[in-house]
C-alpha positions as CSV (number, residue, x, y, z in Angstrom):
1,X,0.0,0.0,0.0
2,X,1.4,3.3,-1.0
3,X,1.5,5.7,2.1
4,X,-0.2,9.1,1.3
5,X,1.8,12.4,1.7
6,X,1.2,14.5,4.6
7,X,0.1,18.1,4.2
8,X,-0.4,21.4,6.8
9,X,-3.5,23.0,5.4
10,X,-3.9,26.1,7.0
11,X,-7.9,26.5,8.0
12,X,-9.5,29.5,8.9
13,X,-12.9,27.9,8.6
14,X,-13.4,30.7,5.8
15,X,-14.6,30.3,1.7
16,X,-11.0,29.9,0.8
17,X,-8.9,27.6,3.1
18,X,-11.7,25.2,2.7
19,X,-11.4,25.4,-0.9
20,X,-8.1,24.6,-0.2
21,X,-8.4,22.0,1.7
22,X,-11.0,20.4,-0.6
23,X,-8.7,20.1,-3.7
24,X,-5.3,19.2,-1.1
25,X,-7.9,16.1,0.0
26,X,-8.8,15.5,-3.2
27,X,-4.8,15.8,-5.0
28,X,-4.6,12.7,-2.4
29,X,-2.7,14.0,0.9
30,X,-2.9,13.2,4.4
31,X,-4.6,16.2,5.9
32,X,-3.1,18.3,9.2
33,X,-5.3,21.3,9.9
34,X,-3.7,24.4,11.8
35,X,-6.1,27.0,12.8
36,X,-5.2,29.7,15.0
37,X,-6.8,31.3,17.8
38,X,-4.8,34.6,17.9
39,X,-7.3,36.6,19.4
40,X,-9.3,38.1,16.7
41,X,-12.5,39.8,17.2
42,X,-14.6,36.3,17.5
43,X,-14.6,32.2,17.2
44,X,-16.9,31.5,15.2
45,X,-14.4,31.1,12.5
46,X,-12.7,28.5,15.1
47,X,-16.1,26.7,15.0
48,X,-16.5,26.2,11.2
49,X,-12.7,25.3,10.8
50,X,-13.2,22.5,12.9
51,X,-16.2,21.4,11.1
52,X,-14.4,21.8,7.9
53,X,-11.6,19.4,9.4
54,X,-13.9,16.6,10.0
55,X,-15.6,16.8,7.1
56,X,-12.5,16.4,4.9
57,X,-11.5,13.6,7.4
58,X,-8.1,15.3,8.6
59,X,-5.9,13.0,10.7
60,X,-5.9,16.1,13.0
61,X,-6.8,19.6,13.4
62,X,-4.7,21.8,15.8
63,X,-5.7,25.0,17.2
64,X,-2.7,26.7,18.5
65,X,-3.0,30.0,20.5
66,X,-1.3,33.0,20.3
67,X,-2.1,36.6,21.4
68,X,-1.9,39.0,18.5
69,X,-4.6,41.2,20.5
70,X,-1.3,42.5,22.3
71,X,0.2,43.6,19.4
72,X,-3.0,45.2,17.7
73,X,-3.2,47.5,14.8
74,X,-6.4,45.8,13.2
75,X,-9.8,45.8,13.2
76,X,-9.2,42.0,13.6
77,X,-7.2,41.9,17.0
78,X,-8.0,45.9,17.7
79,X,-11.1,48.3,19.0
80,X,-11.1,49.9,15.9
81,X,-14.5,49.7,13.4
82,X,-14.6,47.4,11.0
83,X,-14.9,48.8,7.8
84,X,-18.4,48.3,6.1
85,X,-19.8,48.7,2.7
86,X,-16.6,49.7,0.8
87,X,-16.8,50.1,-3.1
88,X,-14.3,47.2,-4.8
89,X,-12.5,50.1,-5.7
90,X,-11.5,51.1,-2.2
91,X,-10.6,47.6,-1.4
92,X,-7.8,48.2,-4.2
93,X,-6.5,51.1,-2.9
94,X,-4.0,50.6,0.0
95,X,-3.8,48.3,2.6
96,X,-7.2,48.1,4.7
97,X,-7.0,48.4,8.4
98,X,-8.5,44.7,8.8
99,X,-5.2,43.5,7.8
100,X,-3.2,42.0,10.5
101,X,0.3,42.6,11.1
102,X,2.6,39.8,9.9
103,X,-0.4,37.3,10.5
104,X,0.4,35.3,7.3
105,X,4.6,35.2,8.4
106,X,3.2,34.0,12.2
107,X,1.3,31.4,10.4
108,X,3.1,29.6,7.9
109,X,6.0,29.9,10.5
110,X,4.0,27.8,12.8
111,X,2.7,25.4,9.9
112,X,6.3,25.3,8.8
113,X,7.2,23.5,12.7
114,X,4.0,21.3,12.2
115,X,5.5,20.1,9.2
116,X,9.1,19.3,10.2
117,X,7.7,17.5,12.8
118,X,5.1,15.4,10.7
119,X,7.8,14.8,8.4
120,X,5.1,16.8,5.7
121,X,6.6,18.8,2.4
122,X,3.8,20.6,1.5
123,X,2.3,23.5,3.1
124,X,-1.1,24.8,1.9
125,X,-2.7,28.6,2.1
126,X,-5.5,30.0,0.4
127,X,-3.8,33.1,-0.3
128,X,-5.5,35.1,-3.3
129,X,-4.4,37.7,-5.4
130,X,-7.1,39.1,-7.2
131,X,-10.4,39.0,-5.4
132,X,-8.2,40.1,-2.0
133,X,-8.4,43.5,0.0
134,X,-4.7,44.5,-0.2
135,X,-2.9,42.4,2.1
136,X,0.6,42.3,0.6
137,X,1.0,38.7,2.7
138,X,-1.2,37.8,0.2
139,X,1.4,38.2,-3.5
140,X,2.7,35.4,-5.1
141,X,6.4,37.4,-4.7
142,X,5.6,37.2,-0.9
143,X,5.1,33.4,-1.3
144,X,8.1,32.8,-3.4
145,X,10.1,34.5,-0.9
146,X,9.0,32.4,2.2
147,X,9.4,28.8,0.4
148,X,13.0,30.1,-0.3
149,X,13.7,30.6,3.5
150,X,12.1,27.7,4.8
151,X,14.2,25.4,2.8
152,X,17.3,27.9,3.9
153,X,15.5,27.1,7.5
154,X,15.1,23.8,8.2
155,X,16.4,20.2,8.8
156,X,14.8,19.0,5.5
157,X,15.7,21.6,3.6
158,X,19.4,21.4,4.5
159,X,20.0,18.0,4.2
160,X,18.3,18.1,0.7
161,X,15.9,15.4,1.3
162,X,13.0,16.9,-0.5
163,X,12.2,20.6,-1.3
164,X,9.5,22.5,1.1
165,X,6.4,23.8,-0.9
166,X,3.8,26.4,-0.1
167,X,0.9,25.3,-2.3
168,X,-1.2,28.1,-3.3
169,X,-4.0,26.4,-5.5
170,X,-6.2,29.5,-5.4
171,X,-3.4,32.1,-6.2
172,X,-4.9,33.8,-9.6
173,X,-8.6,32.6,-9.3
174,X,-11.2,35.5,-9.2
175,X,-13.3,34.1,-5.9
176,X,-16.6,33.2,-8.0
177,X,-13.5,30.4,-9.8
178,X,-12.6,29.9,-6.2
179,X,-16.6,28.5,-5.5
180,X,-17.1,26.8,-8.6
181,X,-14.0,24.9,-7.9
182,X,-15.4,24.1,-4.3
183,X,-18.7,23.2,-5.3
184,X,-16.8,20.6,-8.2
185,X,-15.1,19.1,-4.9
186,X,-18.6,18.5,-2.9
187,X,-17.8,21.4,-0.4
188,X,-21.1,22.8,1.3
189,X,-19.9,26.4,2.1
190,X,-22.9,26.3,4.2
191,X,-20.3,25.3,7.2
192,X,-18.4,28.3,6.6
193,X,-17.8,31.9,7.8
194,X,-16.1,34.5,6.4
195,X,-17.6,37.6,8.4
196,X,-15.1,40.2,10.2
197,X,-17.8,41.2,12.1
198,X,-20.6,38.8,13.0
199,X,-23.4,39.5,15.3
200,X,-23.4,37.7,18.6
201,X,-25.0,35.0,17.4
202,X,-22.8,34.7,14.7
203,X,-24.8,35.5,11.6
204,X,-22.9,37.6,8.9
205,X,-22.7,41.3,9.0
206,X,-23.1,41.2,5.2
207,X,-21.3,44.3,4.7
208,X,-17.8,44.5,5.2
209,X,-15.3,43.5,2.8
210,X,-14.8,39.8,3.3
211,X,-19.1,39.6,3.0
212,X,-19.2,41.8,0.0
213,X,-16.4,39.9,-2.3
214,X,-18.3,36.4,-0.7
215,X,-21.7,37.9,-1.9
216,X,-20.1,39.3,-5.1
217,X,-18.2,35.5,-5.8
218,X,-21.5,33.6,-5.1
219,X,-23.7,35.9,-7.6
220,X,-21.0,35.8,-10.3
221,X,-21.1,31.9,-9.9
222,X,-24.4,31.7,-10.4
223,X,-24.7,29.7,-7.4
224,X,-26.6,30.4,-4.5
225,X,-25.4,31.8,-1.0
226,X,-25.8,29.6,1.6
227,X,-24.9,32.4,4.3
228,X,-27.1,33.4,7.2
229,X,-26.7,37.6,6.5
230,X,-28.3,40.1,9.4
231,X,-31.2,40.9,7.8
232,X,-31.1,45.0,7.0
């Protein structure tokens, strides 16, 4: 019997890292999720990634903790407003104040020691870099850049055994792409949230930027959203 590669799939529980972790289940890999509680503005995102990891039957999902609430500077991990109802132009201007300070780094850092240990090669994000809102830990010269340091960084990498990938699967796909691919794979986006700012009950807010480029994605499909929206 041949034994299945293992793979870190990064999970927030959102429309993308299960997309990811659809077509990493379905290229054949042993799935690890990683999710992070890093104490962003609510777990609800927590709750759908682990719903997402035992759908797609991963061997394990690990939440690690980390305070990036601390730190600050985001609407994420800050008390500063989330943005709402932005035009897709604004989200192309500059970088929004929901990104998080070196989150993606922090991650794939810790996915990176996950790996070594599993004895795993392939790291996967769901990184974008078209339907995004600015974050520039989100370019593909950003991901180049950290596979080249990993291999400079670890045991595997030095001893040449086998070459440390960050697979990016949904680099260049607009995000209605990024659900048609999903839906192809059987995954019900009904288990998952993509809200900055949900209500307490955790129903989406429907209007800031990660809801409005869900929204737009779905209706481009021409596939219905399954969210729960606040009704206005």
């Amino acid at each position: 019997m041949i034994q299945k590669q293992k793979a870190v799939v990064l999970s927030s529980g959102g429309l993308d890292s299960t997309t990811v972790m659809a077509i990493a289940a379905n290229e054949g890999y042993e799935l690890f999720s990683l999710s992070f509680h890093y104490g962003q503005r609510h777990a609800f995102e927590l709750n759908a990634a682990k719903k997402v990891a035992i759908a797609f039957n991963a061997v394990k999902h690990l939440v690690i903790k980390i305070d990036l609430a601390a730190i600050g500077g985001s609407a994420l991990t800050d008390t500063i407003e989330v943005p709402k109802n932005r035009e897709k132009k604004q989200m192309d201007s500059g970088i929004p104040i929901t990104y998080v300070p070196a989150r993606n780094t922090i991650f794939l850092s810790y996915a990176l020691a996950w790996a070594e240990v599993l004895g795993a090669f392939d790291i996967f994000i769901g990184v974008n870099a078209i339907d995004y809102s600015g974050y520039p830990d989100c370019r593909p010269e950003y991901i180049q850049a950290y596979e080249t340091m990993a291999n400079l960084a670890t045991r595997a990498g030095v001893e040449g055994k086998k070459p440390l990938r960050i697979q990016t699967p949904l680099l260049n796909l607009k995000k209605s792409q990024i659900i048609q691919k999903g839906i192809e794979l059987g995954v019900r986006y009904e288990m998952t949230h993509s809200c900055y700012d949900p209500s307490e009950h955790g129903l989406a807010c429907g209007e800031c930027d990660s809801c409005i480029l869900r929204k737009e994605g779905f209706l481009e499909a021409g596939i219905q959203d399954p969210t729960h929206y606040i009704s206005r």
